[in-house]
C-alpha positions in Angstrom: 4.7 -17.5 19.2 4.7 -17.0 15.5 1.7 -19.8 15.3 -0.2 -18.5 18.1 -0.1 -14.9 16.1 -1.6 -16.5 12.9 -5.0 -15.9 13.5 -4.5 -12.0 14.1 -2.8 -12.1 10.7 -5.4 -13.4 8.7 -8.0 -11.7 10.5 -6.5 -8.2 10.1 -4.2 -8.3 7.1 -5.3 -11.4 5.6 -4.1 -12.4 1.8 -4.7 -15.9 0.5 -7.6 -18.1 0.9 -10.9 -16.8 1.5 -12.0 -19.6 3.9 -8.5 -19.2 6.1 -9.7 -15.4 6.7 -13.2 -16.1 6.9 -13.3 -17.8 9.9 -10.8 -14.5 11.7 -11.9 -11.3 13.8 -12.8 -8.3 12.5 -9.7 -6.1 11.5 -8.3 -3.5 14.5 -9.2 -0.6 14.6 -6.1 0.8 14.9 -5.4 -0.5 11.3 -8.2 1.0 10.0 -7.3 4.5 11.9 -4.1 4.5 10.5 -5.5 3.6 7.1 -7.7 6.9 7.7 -4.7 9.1 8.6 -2.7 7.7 5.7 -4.9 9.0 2.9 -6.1 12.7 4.9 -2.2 13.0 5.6 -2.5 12.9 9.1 0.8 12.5 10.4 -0.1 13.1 14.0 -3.2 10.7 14.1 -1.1 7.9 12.7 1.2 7.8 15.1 -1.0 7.7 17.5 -3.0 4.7 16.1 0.4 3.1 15.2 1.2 3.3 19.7 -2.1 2.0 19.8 -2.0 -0.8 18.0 -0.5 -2.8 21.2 0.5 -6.5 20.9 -0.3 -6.6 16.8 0.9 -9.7 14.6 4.4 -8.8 12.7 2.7 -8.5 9.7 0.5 -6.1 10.8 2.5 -3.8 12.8 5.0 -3.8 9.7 1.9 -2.8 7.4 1.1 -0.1 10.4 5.1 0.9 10.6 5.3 1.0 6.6 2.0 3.3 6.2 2.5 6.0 9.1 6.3 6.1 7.0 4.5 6.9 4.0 2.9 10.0 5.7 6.2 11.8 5.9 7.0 12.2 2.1 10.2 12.9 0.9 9.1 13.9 -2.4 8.0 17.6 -3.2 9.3 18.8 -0.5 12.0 21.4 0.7 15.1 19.9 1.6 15.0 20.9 5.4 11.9 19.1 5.7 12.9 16.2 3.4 15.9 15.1 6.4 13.6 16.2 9.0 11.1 13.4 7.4 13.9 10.7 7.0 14.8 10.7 9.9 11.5 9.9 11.3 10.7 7.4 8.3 14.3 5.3 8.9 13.7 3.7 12.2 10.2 3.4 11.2 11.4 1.1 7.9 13.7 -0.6 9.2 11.8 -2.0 11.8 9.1 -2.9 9.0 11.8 -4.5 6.9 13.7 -6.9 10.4 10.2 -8.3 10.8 9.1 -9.1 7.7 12.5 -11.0 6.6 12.4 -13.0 10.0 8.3 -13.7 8.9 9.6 -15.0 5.3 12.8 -16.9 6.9 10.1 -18.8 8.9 8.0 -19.6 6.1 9.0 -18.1 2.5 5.7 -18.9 1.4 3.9 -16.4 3.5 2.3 -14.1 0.5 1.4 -11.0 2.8 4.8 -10.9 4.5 6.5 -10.3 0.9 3.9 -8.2 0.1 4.7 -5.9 3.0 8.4 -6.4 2.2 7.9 -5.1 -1.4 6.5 -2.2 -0.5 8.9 -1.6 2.7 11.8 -1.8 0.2 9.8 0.7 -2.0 9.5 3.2 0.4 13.8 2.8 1.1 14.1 4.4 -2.6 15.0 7.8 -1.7 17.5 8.6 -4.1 19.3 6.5 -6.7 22.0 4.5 -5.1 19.1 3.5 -2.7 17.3 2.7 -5.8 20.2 0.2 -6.6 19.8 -1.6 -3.2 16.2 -1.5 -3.1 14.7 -1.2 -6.3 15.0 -4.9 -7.3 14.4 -6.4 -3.8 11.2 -4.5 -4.3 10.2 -5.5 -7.5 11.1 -9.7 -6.8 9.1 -9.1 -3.0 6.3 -7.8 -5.1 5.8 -10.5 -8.1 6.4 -13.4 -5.1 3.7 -11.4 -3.0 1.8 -12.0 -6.8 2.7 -15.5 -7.4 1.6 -16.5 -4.1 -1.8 -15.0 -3.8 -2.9 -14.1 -7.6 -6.6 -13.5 -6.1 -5.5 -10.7 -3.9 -5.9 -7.4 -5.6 -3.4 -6.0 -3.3 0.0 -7.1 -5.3 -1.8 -6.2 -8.8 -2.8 -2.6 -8.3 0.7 -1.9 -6.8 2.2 -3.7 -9.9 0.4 -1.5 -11.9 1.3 1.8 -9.5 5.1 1.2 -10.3 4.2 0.4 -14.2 2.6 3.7 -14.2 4.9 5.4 -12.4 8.4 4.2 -13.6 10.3 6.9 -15.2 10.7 5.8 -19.2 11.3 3.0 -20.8 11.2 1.5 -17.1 7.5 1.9 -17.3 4.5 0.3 -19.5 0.9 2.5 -19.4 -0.9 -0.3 -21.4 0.0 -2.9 -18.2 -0.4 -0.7 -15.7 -3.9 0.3 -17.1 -4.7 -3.6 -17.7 -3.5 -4.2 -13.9 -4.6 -1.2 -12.3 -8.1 -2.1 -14.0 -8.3 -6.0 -12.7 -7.3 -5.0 -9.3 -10.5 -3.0 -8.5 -12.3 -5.6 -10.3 -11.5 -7.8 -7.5 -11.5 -4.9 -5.0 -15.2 -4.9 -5.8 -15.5 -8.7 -5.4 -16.0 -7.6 -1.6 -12.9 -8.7 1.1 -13.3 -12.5 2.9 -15.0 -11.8 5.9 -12.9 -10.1 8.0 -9.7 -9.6 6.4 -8.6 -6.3 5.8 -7.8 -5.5 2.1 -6.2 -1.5 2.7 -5.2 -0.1 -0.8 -8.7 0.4 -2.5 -9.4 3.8 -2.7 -5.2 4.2 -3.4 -6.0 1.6 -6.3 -9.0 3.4 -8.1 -6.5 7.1 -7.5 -3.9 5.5 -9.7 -6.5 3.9 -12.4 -8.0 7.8 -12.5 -4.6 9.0 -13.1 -3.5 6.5 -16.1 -7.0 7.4 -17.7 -6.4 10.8 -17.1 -3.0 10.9 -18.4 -4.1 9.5 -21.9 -6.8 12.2 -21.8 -9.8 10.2 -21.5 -11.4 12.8 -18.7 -14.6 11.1 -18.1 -12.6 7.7 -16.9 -10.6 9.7 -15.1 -13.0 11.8 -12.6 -15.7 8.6 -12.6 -12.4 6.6 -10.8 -11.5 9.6 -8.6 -15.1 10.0 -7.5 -15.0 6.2 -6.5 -11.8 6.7 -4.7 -13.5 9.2 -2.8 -16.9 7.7 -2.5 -14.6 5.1 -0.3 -12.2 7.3 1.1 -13.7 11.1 1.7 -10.6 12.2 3.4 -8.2 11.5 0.3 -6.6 14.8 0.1 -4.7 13.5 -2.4 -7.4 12.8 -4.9 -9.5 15.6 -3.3 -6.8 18.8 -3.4 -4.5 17.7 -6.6 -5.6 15.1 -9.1 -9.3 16.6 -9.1 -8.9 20.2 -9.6 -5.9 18.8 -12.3 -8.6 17.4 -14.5 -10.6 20.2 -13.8 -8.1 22.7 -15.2 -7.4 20.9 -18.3 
């Protein structure tokens, strides 16, 4: 079962070898739906994308269980509606994270299964003794999603999201910048045919933010404009980080 489900991987969620995904289907469109819904916040249409997406690869329906998580955030939000959100993201994660460990057991050189496993442990962090479970299960997943597939711009921007974003001496802005910056270098390379390489618009959000955290304003709005240019529903970059730099 797991080999007859390769070509569905590489087709939709493909990382590696240009050739391998060249020769794969275009990407579902239930993928790309819940890609939509991720980035306008669309709770509601993820979900229903996510029941759509039918008899997916594991790979991809971890990727599809791991985003429509993401939609409920626990951060910035009242505590009421912080459980509320838990409770929806738990099953949702731990789903994710049974797949992609029996995908890596099978063959522990399959790049986008630690890759999704990086960012499933990620999204676990809720608190800090879950950041003492997780934390470094995410960060190994990540650099072996990395070390396996160094072309794929996927595993680079998201290094450079947690160097950005990692409280104190945790962090480093000068990687993150140099990372963020290479991954939508190769973002613009263009996908292999029919692979499906989510994360762009995410990746040119977080660039916007380091630029516009070291006040270099023009960097800063040119990145969010591209992150919209490729993403128009990015409430994100649309209703905060914008109308930040504007203010300043």
């Amino acid at each position: 079962m797991l080999l007859a489900r390769t070509g569905c991987l590489l087709g939709a969620l493909a990382i590696g070898t240009p050739a391998a995904a060249a020769a794969q289907s275009s990407p579902d469109p239930s993928l790309l739906a819940i890609e939509r819904a991720y980035y306008a916040g669309e709770r509601a249409a993820g979900r229903e994308a996510l029941e759509a997406l039918g008899e997916a690869d594991d790979v991809a329906r971890a990727w599809a269980l791991w985003r429509v998580a993401g939609m409920h955030r626990i951060r910035g939000v009242d505590r009421q509606t912080k459980r509320r959100h838990e409770r929806v993201r738990k099953p949702l994660l731990e789903e994710a994270e049974s797949l992609m460990k029996a995908r890596i057991e099978a063959d522990p050189n399959d790049a986008a299964a630690h890759l999704v496993l990086s960012q499933v442990y990620q999204a676990r962090i809720t608190g800090m003794m879950s950041g003492m479970r997780f934390g470094r299960r995410a960060g190994e997943t990540l650099d072996r999603a990395l070390e396996l597939a160094p072309d794929d711009p996927r595993p680079l921007y998201l290094k450079g999201v947690n160097q950005l974003m990692a409280p104190g001496p945790f962090g480093n802005k000068e990687e993150a910048r140099r990372n963020l910056e290479a991954a939508v270098a190769r973002f613009a390379e263009g996908a292999p045919e029919g692979a499906f390489w989510w994360g762009e618009p995410e990746a040119h959000a977080f660039l916007g933010l380091s630029y516009a955290r070291e006040k270099e304003h023009d960097q800063a709005r040119a990145a969010y404009e591209r992150a919209l240019e490729l993403e128009p529903g990015f409430d994100w970059v649309r209703e905060r980080l914008l109308p930040d730099l504007e203010s300043r």
